[in-house]
PDB file with one MODEL, atoms N, CA, C and O in Angstrom:
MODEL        1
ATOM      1  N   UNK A   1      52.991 -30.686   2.545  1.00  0.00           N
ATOM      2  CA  UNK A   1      52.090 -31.355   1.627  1.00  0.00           C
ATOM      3  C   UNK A   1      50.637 -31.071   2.029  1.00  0.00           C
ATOM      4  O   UNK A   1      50.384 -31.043   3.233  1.00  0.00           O
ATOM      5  N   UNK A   2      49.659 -30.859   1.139  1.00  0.00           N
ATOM      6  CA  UNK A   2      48.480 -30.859   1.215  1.00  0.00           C
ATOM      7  C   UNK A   2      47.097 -32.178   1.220  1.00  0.00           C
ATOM      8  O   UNK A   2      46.574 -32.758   0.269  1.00  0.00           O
ATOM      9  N   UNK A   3      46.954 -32.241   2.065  1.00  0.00           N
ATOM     10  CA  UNK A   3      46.279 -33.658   2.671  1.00  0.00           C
ATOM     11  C   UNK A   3      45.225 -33.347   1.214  1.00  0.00           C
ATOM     12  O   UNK A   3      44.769 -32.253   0.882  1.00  0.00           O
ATOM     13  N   UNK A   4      45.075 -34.377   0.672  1.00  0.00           N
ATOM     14  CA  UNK A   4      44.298 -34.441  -0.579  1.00  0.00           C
ATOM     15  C   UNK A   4      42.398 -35.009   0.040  1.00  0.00           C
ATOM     16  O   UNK A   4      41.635 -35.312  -0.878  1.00  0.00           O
ATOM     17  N   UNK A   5      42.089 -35.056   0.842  1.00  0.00           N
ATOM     18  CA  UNK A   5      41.082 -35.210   1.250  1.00  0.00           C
ATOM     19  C   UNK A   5      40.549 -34.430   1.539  1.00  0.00           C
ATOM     20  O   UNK A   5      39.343 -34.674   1.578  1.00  0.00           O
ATOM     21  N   UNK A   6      41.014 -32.782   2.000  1.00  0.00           N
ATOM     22  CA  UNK A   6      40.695 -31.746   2.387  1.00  0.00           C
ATOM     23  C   UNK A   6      40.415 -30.994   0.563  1.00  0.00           C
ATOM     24  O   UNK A   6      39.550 -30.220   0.153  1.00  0.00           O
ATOM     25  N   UNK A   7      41.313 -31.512   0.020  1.00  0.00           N
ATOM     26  CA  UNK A   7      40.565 -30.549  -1.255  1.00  0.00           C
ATOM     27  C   UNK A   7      39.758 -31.389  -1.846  1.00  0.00           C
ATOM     28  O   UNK A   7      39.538 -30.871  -2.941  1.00  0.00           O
ATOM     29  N   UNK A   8      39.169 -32.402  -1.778  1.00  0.00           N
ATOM     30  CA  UNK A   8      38.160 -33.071  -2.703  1.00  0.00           C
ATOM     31  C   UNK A   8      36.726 -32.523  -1.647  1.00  0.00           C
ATOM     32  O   UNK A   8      35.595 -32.175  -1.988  1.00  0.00           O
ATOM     33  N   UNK A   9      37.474 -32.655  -0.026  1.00  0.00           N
ATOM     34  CA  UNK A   9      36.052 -32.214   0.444  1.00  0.00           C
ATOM     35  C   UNK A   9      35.591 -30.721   0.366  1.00  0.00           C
ATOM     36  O   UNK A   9      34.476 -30.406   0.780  1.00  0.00           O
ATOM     37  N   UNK A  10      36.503 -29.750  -0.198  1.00  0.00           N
ATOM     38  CA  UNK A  10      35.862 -28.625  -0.223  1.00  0.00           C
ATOM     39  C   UNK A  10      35.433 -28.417  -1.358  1.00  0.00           C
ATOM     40  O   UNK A  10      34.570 -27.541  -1.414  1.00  0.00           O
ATOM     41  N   UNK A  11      35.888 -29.200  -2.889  1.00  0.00           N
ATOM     42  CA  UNK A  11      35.703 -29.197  -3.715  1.00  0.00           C
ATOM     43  C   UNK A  11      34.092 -29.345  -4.338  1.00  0.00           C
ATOM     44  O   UNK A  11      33.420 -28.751  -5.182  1.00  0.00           O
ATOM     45  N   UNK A  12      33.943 -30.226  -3.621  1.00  0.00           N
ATOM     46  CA  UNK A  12      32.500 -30.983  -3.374  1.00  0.00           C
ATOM     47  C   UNK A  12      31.318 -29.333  -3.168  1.00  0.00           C
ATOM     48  O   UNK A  12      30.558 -28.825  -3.993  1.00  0.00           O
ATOM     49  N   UNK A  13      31.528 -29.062  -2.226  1.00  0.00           N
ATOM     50  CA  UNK A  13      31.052 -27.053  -1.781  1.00  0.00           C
ATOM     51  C   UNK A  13      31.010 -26.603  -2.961  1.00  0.00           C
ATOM     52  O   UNK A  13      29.956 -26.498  -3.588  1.00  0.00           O
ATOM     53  N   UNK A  14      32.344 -26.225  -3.490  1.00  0.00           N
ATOM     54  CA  UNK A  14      32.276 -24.703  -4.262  1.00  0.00           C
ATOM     55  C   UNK A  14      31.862 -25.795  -5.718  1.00  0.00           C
ATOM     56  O   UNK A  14      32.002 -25.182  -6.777  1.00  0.00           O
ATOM     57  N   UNK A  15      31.584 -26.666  -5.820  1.00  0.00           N
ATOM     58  CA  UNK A  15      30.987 -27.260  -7.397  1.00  0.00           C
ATOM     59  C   UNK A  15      29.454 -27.401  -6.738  1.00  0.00           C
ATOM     60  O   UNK A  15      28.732 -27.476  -7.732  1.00  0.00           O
ATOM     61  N   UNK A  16      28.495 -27.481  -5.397  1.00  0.00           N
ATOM     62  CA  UNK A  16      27.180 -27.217  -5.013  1.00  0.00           C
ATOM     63  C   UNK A  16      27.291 -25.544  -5.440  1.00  0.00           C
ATOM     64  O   UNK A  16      26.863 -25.053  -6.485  1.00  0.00           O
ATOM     65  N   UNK A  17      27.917 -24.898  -4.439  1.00  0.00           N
ATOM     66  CA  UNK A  17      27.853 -23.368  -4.875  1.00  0.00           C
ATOM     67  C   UNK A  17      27.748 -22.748  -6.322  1.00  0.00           C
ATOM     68  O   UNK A  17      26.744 -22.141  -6.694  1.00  0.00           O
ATOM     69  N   UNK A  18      28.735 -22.926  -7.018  1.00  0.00           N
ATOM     70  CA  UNK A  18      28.671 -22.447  -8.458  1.00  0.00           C
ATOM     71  C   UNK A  18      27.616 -22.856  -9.338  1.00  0.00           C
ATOM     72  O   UNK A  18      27.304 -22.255 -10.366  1.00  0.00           O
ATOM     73  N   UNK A  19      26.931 -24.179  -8.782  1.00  0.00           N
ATOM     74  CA  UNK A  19      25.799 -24.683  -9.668  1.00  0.00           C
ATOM     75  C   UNK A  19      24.435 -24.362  -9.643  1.00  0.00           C
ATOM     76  O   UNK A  19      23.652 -23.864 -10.452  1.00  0.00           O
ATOM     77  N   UNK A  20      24.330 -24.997  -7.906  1.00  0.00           N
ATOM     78  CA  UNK A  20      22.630 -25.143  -7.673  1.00  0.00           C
ATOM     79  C   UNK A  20      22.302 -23.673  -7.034  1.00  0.00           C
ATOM     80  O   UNK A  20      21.160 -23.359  -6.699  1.00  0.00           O
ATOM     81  N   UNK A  21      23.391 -22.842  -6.908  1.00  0.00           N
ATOM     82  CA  UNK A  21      22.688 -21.330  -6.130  1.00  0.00           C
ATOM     83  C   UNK A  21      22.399 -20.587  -7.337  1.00  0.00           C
ATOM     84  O   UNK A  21      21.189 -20.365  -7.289  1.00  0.00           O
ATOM     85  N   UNK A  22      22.923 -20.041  -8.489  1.00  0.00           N
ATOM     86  CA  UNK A  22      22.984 -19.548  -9.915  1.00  0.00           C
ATOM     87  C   UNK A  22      21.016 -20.262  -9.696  1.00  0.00           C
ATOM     88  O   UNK A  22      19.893 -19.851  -9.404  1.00  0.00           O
ATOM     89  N   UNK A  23      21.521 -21.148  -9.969  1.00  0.00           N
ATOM     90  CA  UNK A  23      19.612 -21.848 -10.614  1.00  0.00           C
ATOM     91  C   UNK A  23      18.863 -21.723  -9.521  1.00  0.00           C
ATOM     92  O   UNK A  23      17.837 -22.403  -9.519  1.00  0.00           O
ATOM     93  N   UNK A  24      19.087 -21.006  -8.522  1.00  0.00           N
ATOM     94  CA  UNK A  24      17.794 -21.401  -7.327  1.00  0.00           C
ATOM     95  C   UNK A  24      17.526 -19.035  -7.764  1.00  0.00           C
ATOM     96  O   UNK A  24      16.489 -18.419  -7.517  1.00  0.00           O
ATOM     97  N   UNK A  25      18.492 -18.571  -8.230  1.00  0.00           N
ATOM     98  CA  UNK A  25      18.210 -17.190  -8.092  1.00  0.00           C
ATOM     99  C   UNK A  25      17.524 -16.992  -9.592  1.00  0.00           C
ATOM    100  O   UNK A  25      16.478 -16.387  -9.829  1.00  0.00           O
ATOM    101  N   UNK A  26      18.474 -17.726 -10.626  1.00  0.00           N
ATOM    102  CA  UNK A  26      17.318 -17.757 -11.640  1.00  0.00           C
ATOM    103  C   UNK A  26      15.868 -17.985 -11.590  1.00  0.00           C
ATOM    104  O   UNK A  26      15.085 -17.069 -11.842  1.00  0.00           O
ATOM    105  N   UNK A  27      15.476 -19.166 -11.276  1.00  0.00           N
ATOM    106  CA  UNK A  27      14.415 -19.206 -10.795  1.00  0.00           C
ATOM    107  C   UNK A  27      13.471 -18.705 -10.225  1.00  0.00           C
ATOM    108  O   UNK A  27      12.270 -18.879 -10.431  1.00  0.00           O
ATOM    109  N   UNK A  28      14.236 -17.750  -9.124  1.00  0.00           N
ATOM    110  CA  UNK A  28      13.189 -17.390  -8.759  1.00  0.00           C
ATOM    111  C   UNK A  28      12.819 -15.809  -9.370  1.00  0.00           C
ATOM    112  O   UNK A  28      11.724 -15.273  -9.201  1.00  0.00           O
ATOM    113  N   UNK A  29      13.990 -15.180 -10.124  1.00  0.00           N
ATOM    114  CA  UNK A  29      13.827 -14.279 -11.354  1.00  0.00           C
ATOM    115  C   UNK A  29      12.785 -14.864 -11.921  1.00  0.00           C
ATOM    116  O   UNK A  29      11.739 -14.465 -11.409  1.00  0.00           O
ATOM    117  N   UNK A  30      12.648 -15.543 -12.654  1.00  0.00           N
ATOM    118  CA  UNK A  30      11.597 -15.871 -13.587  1.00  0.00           C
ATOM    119  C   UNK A  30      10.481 -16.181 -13.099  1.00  0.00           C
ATOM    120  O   UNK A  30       9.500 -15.999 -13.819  1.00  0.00           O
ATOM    121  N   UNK A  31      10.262 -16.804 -11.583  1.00  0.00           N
ATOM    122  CA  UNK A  31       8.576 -16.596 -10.915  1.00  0.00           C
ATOM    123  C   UNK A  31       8.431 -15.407 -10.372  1.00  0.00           C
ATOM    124  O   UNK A  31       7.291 -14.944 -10.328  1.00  0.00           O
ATOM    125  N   UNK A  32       9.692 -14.541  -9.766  1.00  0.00           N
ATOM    126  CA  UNK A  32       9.154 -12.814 -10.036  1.00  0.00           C
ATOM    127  C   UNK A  32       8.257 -12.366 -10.696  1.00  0.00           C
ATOM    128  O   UNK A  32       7.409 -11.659 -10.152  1.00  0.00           O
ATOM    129  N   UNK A  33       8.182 -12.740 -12.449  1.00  0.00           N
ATOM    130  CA  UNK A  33       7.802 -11.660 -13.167  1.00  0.00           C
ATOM    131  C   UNK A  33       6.692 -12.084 -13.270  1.00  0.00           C
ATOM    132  O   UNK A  33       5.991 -11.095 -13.481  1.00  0.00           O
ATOM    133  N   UNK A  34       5.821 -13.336 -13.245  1.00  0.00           N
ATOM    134  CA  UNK A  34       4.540 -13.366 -13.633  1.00  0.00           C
ATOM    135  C   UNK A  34       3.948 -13.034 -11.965  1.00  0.00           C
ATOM    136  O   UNK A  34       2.769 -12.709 -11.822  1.00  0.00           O
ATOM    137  N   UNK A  35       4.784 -13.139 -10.876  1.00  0.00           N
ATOM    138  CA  UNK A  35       4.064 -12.616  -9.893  1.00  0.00           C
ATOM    139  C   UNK A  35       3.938 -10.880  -9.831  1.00  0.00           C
ATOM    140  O   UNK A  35       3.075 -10.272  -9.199  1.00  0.00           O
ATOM    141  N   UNK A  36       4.704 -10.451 -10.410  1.00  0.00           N
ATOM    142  CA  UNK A  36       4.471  -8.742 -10.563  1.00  0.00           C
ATOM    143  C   UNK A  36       3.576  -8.345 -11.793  1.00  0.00           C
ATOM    144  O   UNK A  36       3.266  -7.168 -11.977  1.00  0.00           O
ATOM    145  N   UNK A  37       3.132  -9.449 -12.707  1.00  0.00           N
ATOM    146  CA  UNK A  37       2.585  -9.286 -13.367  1.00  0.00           C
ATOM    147  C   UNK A  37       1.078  -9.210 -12.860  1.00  0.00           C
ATOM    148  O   UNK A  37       0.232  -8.337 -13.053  1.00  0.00           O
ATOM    149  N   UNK A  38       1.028 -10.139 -12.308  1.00  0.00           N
ATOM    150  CA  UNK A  38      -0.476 -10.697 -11.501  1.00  0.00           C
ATOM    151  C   UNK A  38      -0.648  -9.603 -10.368  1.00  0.00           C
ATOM    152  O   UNK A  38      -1.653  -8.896 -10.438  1.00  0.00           O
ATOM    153  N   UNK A  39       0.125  -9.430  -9.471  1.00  0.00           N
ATOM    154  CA  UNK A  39      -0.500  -7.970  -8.686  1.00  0.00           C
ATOM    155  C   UNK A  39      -0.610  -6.918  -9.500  1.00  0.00           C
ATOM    156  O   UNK A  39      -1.385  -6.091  -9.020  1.00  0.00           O
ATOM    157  N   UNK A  40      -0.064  -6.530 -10.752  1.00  0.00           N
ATOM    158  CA  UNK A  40      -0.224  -5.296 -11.287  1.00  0.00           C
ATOM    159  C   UNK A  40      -1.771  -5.598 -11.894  1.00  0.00           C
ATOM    160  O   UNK A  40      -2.586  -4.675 -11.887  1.00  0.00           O
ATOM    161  N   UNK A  41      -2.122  -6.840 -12.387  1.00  0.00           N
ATOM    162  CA  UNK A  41      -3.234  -7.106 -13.210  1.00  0.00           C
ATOM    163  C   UNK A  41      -4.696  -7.005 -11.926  1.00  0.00           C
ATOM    164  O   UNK A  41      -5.785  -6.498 -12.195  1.00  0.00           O
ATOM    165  N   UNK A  42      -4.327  -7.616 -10.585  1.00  0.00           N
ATOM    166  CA  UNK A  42      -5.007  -7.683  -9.954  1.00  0.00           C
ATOM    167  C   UNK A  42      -5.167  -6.761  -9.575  1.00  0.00           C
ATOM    168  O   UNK A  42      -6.267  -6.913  -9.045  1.00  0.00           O
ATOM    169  N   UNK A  43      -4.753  -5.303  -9.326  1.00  0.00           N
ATOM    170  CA  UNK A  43      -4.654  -3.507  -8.752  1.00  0.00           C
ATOM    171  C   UNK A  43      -6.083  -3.316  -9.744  1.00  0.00           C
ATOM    172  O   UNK A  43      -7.239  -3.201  -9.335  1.00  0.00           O
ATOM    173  N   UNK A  44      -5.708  -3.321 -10.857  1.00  0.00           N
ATOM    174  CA  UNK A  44      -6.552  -2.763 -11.889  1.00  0.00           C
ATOM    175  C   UNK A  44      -7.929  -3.475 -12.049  1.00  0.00           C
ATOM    176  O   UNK A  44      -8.775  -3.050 -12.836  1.00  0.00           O
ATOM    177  N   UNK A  45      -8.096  -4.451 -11.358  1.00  0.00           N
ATOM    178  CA  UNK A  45      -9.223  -5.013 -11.216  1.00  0.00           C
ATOM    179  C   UNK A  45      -9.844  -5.021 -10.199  1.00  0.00           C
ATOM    180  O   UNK A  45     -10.681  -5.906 -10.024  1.00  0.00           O
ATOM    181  N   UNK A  46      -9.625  -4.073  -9.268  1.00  0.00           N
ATOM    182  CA  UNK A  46      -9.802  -4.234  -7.863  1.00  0.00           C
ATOM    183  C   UNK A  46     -10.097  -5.550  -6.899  1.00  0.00           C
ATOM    184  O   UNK A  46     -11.041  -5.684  -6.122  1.00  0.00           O
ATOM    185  N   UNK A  47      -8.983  -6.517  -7.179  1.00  0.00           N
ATOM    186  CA  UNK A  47      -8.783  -7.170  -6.356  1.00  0.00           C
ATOM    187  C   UNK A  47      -7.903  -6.744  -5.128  1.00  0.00           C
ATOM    188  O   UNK A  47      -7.844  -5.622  -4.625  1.00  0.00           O
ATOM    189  N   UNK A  48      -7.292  -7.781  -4.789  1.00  0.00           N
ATOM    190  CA  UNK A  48      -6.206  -7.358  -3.454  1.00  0.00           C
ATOM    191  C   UNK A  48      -4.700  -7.986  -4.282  1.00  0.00           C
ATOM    192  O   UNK A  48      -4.458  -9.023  -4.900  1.00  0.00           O
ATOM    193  N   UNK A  49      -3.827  -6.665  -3.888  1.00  0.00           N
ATOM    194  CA  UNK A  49      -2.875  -7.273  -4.894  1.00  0.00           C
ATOM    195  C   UNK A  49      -1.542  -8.517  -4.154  1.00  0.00           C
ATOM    196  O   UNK A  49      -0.675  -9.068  -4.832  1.00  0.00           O
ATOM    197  N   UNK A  50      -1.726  -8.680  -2.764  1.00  0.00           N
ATOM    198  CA  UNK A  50      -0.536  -9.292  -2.273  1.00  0.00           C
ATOM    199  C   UNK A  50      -0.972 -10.699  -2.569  1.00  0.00           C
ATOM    200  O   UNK A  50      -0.149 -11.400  -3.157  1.00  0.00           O
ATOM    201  N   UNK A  51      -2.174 -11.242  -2.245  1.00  0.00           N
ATOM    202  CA  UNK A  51      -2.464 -12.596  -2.559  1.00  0.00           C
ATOM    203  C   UNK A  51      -2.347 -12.462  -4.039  1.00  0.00           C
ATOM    204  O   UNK A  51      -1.590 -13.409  -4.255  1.00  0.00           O
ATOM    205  N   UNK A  52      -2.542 -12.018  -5.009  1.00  0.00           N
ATOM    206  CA  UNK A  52      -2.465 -12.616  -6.413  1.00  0.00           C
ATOM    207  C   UNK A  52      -0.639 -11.966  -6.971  1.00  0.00           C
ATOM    208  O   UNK A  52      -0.186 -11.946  -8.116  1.00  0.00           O
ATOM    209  N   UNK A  53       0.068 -11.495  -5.608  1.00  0.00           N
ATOM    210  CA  UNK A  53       1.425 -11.642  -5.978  1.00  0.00           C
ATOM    211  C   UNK A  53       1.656 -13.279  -5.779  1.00  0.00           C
ATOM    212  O   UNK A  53       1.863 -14.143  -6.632  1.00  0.00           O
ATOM    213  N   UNK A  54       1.550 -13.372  -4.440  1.00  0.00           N
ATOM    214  CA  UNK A  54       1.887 -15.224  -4.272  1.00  0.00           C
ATOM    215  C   UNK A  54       1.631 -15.782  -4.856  1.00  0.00           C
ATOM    216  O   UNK A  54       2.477 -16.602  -5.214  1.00  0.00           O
ATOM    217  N   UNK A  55      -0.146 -15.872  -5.659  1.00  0.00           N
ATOM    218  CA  UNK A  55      -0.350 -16.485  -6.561  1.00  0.00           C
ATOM    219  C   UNK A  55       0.098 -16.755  -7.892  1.00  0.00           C
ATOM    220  O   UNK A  55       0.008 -17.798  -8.540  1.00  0.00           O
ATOM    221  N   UNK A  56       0.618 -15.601  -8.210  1.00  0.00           N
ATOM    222  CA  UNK A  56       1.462 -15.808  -9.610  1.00  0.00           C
ATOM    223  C   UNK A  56       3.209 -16.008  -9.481  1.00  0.00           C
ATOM    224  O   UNK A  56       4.099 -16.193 -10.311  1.00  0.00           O
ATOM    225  N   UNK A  57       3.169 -15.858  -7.914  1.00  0.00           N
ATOM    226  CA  UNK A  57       4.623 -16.663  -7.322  1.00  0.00           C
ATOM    227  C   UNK A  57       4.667 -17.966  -8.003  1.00  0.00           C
ATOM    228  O   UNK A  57       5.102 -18.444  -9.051  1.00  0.00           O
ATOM    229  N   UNK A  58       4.036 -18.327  -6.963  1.00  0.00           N
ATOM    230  CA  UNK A  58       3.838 -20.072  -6.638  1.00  0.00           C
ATOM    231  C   UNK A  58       3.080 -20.966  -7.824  1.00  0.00           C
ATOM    232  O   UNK A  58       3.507 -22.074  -8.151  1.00  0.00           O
ATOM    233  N   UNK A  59       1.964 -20.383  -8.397  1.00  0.00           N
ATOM    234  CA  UNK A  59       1.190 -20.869  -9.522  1.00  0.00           C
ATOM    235  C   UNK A  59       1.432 -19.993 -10.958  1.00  0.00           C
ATOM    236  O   UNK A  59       0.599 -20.277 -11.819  1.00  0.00           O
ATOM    237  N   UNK A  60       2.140 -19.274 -11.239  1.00  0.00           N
ATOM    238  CA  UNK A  60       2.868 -18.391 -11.896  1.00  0.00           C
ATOM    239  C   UNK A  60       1.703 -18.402 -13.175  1.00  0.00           C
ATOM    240  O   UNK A  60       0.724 -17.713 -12.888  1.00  0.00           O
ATOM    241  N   UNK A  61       1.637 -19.020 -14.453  1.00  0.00           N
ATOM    242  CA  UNK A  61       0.818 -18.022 -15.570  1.00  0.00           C
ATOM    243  C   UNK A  61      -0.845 -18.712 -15.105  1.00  0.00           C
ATOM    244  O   UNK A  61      -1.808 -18.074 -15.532  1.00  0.00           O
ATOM    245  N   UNK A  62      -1.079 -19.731 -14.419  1.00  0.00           N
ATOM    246  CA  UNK A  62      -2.903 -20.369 -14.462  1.00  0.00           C
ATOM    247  C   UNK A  62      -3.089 -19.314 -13.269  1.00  0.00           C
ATOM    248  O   UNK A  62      -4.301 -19.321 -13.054  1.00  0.00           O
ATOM    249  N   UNK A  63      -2.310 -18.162 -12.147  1.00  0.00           N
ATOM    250  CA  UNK A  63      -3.114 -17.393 -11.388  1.00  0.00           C
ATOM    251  C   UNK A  63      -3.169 -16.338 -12.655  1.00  0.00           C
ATOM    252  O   UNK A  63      -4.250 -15.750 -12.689  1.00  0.00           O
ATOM    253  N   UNK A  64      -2.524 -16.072 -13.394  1.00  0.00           N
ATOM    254  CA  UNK A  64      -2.380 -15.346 -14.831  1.00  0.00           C
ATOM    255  C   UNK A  64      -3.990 -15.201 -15.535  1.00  0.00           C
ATOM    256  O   UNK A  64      -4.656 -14.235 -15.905  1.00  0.00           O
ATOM    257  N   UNK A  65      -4.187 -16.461 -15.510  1.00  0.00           N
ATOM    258  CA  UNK A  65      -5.693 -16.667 -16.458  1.00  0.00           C
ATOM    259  C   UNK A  65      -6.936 -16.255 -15.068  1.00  0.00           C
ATOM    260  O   UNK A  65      -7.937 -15.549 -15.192  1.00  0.00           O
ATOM    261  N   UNK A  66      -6.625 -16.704 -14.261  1.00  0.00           N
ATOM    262  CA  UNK A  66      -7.973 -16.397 -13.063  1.00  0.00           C
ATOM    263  C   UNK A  66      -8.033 -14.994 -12.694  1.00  0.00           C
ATOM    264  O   UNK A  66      -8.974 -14.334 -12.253  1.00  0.00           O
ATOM    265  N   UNK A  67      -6.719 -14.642 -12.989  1.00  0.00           N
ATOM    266  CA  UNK A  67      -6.858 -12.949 -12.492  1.00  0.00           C
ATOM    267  C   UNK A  67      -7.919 -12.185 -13.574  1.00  0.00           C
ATOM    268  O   UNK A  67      -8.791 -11.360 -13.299  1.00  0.00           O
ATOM    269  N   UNK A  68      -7.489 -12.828 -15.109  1.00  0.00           N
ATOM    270  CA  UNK A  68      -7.736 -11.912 -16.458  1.00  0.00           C
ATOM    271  C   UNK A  68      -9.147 -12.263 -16.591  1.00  0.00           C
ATOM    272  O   UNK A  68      -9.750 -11.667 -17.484  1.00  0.00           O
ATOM    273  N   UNK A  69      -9.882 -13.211 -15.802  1.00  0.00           N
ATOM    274  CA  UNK A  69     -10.940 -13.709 -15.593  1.00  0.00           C
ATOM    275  C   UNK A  69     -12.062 -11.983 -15.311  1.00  0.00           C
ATOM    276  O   UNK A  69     -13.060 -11.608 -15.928  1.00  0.00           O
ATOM    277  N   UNK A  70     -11.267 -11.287 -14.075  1.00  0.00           N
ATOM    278  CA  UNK A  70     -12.600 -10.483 -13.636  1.00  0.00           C
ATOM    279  C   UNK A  70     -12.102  -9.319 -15.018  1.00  0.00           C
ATOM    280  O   UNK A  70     -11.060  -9.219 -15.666  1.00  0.00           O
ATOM    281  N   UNK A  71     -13.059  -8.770 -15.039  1.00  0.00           N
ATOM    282  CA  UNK A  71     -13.294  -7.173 -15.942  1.00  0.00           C
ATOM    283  C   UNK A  71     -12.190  -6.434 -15.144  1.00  0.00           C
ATOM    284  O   UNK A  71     -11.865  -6.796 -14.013  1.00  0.00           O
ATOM    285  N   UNK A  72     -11.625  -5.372 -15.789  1.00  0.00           N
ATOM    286  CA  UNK A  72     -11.250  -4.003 -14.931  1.00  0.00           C
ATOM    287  C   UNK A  72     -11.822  -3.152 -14.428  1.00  0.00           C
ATOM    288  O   UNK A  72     -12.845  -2.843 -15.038  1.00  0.00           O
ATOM    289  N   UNK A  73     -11.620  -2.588 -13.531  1.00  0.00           N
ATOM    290  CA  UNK A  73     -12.227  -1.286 -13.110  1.00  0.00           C
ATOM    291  C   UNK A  73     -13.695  -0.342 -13.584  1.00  0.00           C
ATOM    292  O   UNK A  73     -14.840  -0.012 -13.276  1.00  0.00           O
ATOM    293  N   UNK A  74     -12.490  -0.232 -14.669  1.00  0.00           N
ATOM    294  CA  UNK A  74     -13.338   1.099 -15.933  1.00  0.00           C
ATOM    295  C   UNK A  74     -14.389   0.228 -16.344  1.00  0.00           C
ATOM    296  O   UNK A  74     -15.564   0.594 -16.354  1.00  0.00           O
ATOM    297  N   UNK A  75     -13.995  -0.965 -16.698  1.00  0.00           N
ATOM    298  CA  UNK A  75     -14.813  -1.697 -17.727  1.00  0.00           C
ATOM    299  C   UNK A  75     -15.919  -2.212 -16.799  1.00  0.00           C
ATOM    300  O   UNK A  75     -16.758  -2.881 -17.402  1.00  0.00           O
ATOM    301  N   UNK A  76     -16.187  -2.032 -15.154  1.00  0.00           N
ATOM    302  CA  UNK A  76     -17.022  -2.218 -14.739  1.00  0.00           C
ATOM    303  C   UNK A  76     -18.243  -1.837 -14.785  1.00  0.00           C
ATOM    304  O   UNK A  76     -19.353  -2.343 -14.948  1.00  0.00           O
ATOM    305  N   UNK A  77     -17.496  -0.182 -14.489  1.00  0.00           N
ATOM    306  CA  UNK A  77     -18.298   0.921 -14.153  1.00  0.00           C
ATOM    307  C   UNK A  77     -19.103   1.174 -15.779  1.00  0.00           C
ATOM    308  O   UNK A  77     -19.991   2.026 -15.748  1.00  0.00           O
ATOM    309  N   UNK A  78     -18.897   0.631 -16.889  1.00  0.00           N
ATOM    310  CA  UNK A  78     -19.281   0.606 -18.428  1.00  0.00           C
ATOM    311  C   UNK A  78     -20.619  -0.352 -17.972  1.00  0.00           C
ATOM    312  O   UNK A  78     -21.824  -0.137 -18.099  1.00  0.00           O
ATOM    313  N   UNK A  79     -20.085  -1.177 -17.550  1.00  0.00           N
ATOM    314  CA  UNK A  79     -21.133  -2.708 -17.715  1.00  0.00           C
ATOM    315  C   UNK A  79     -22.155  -2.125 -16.831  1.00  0.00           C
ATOM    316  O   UNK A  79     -23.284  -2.177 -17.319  1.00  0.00           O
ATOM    317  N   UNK A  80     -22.085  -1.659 -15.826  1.00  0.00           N
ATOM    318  CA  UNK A  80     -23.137  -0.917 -15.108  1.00  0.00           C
ATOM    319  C   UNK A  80     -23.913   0.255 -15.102  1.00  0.00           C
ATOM    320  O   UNK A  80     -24.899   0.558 -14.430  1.00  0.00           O
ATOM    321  N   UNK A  81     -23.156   0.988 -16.158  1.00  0.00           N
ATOM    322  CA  UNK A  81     -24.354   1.895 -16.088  1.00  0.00           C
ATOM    323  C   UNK A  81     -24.800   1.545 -18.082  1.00  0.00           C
ATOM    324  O   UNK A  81     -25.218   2.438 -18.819  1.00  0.00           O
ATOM    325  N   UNK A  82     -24.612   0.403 -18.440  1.00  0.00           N
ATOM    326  CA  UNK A  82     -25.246   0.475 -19.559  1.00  0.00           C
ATOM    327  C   UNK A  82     -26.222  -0.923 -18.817  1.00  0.00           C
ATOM    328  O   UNK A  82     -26.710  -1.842 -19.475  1.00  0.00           O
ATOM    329  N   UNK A  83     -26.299  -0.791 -17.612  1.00  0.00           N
ATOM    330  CA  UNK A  83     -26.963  -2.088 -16.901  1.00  0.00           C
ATOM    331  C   UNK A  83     -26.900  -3.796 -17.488  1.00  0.00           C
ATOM    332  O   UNK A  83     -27.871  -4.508 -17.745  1.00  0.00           O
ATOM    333  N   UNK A  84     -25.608  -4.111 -17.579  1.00  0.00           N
ATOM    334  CA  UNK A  84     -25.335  -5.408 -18.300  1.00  0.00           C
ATOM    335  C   UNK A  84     -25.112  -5.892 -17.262  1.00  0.00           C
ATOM    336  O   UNK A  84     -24.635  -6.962 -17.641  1.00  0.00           O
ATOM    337  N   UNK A  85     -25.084  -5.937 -15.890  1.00  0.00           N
ATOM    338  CA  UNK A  85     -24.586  -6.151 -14.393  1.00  0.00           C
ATOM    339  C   UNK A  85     -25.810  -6.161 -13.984  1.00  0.00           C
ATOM    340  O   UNK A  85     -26.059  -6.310 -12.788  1.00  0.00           O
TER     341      UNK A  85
ENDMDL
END
């Protein structure tokens, strides 16, 4: 016979497992992308891109808006030699 206490306590496991691990990898899929979004945005602006990865980790679309804040690159080098800088 199978001691019925041993399957409610493992039961307990594989119903944590099947649930809360699925949603902890989703999750963090979905703060992936605005953080690869934000270092790609921050490259092109010559910022530094590892801090505005974390940042769009952890603070995901408002590091979004502070990044889109500076000009790009190109669009610098425009503003400066038509001397708007």
């Amino acid at each position: 016979m199978v001691d019925s206490t041993y399957v409610f306590r493992n039961g307990g496991f594989k119903l944590f497992v099947l649930s809360f691990i699925p949603v902890i990898f989703m999750g963090l899929i979905f703060n992936l992308i605005p953080a690869l979004i934000a270092m790609n945005m921050a490259k092109n602006r010559g910022l530094k891109s590892v801090p505005a990865f974390f940042a769009g980790l952890f603070a995901s679309f408002v590091s979004l808006f502070f990044i889109a804040m500076f000009p790009k690159k190109d669009m610098q080098r425009v503003m400066e030699d038509r001397e708007i800088i």
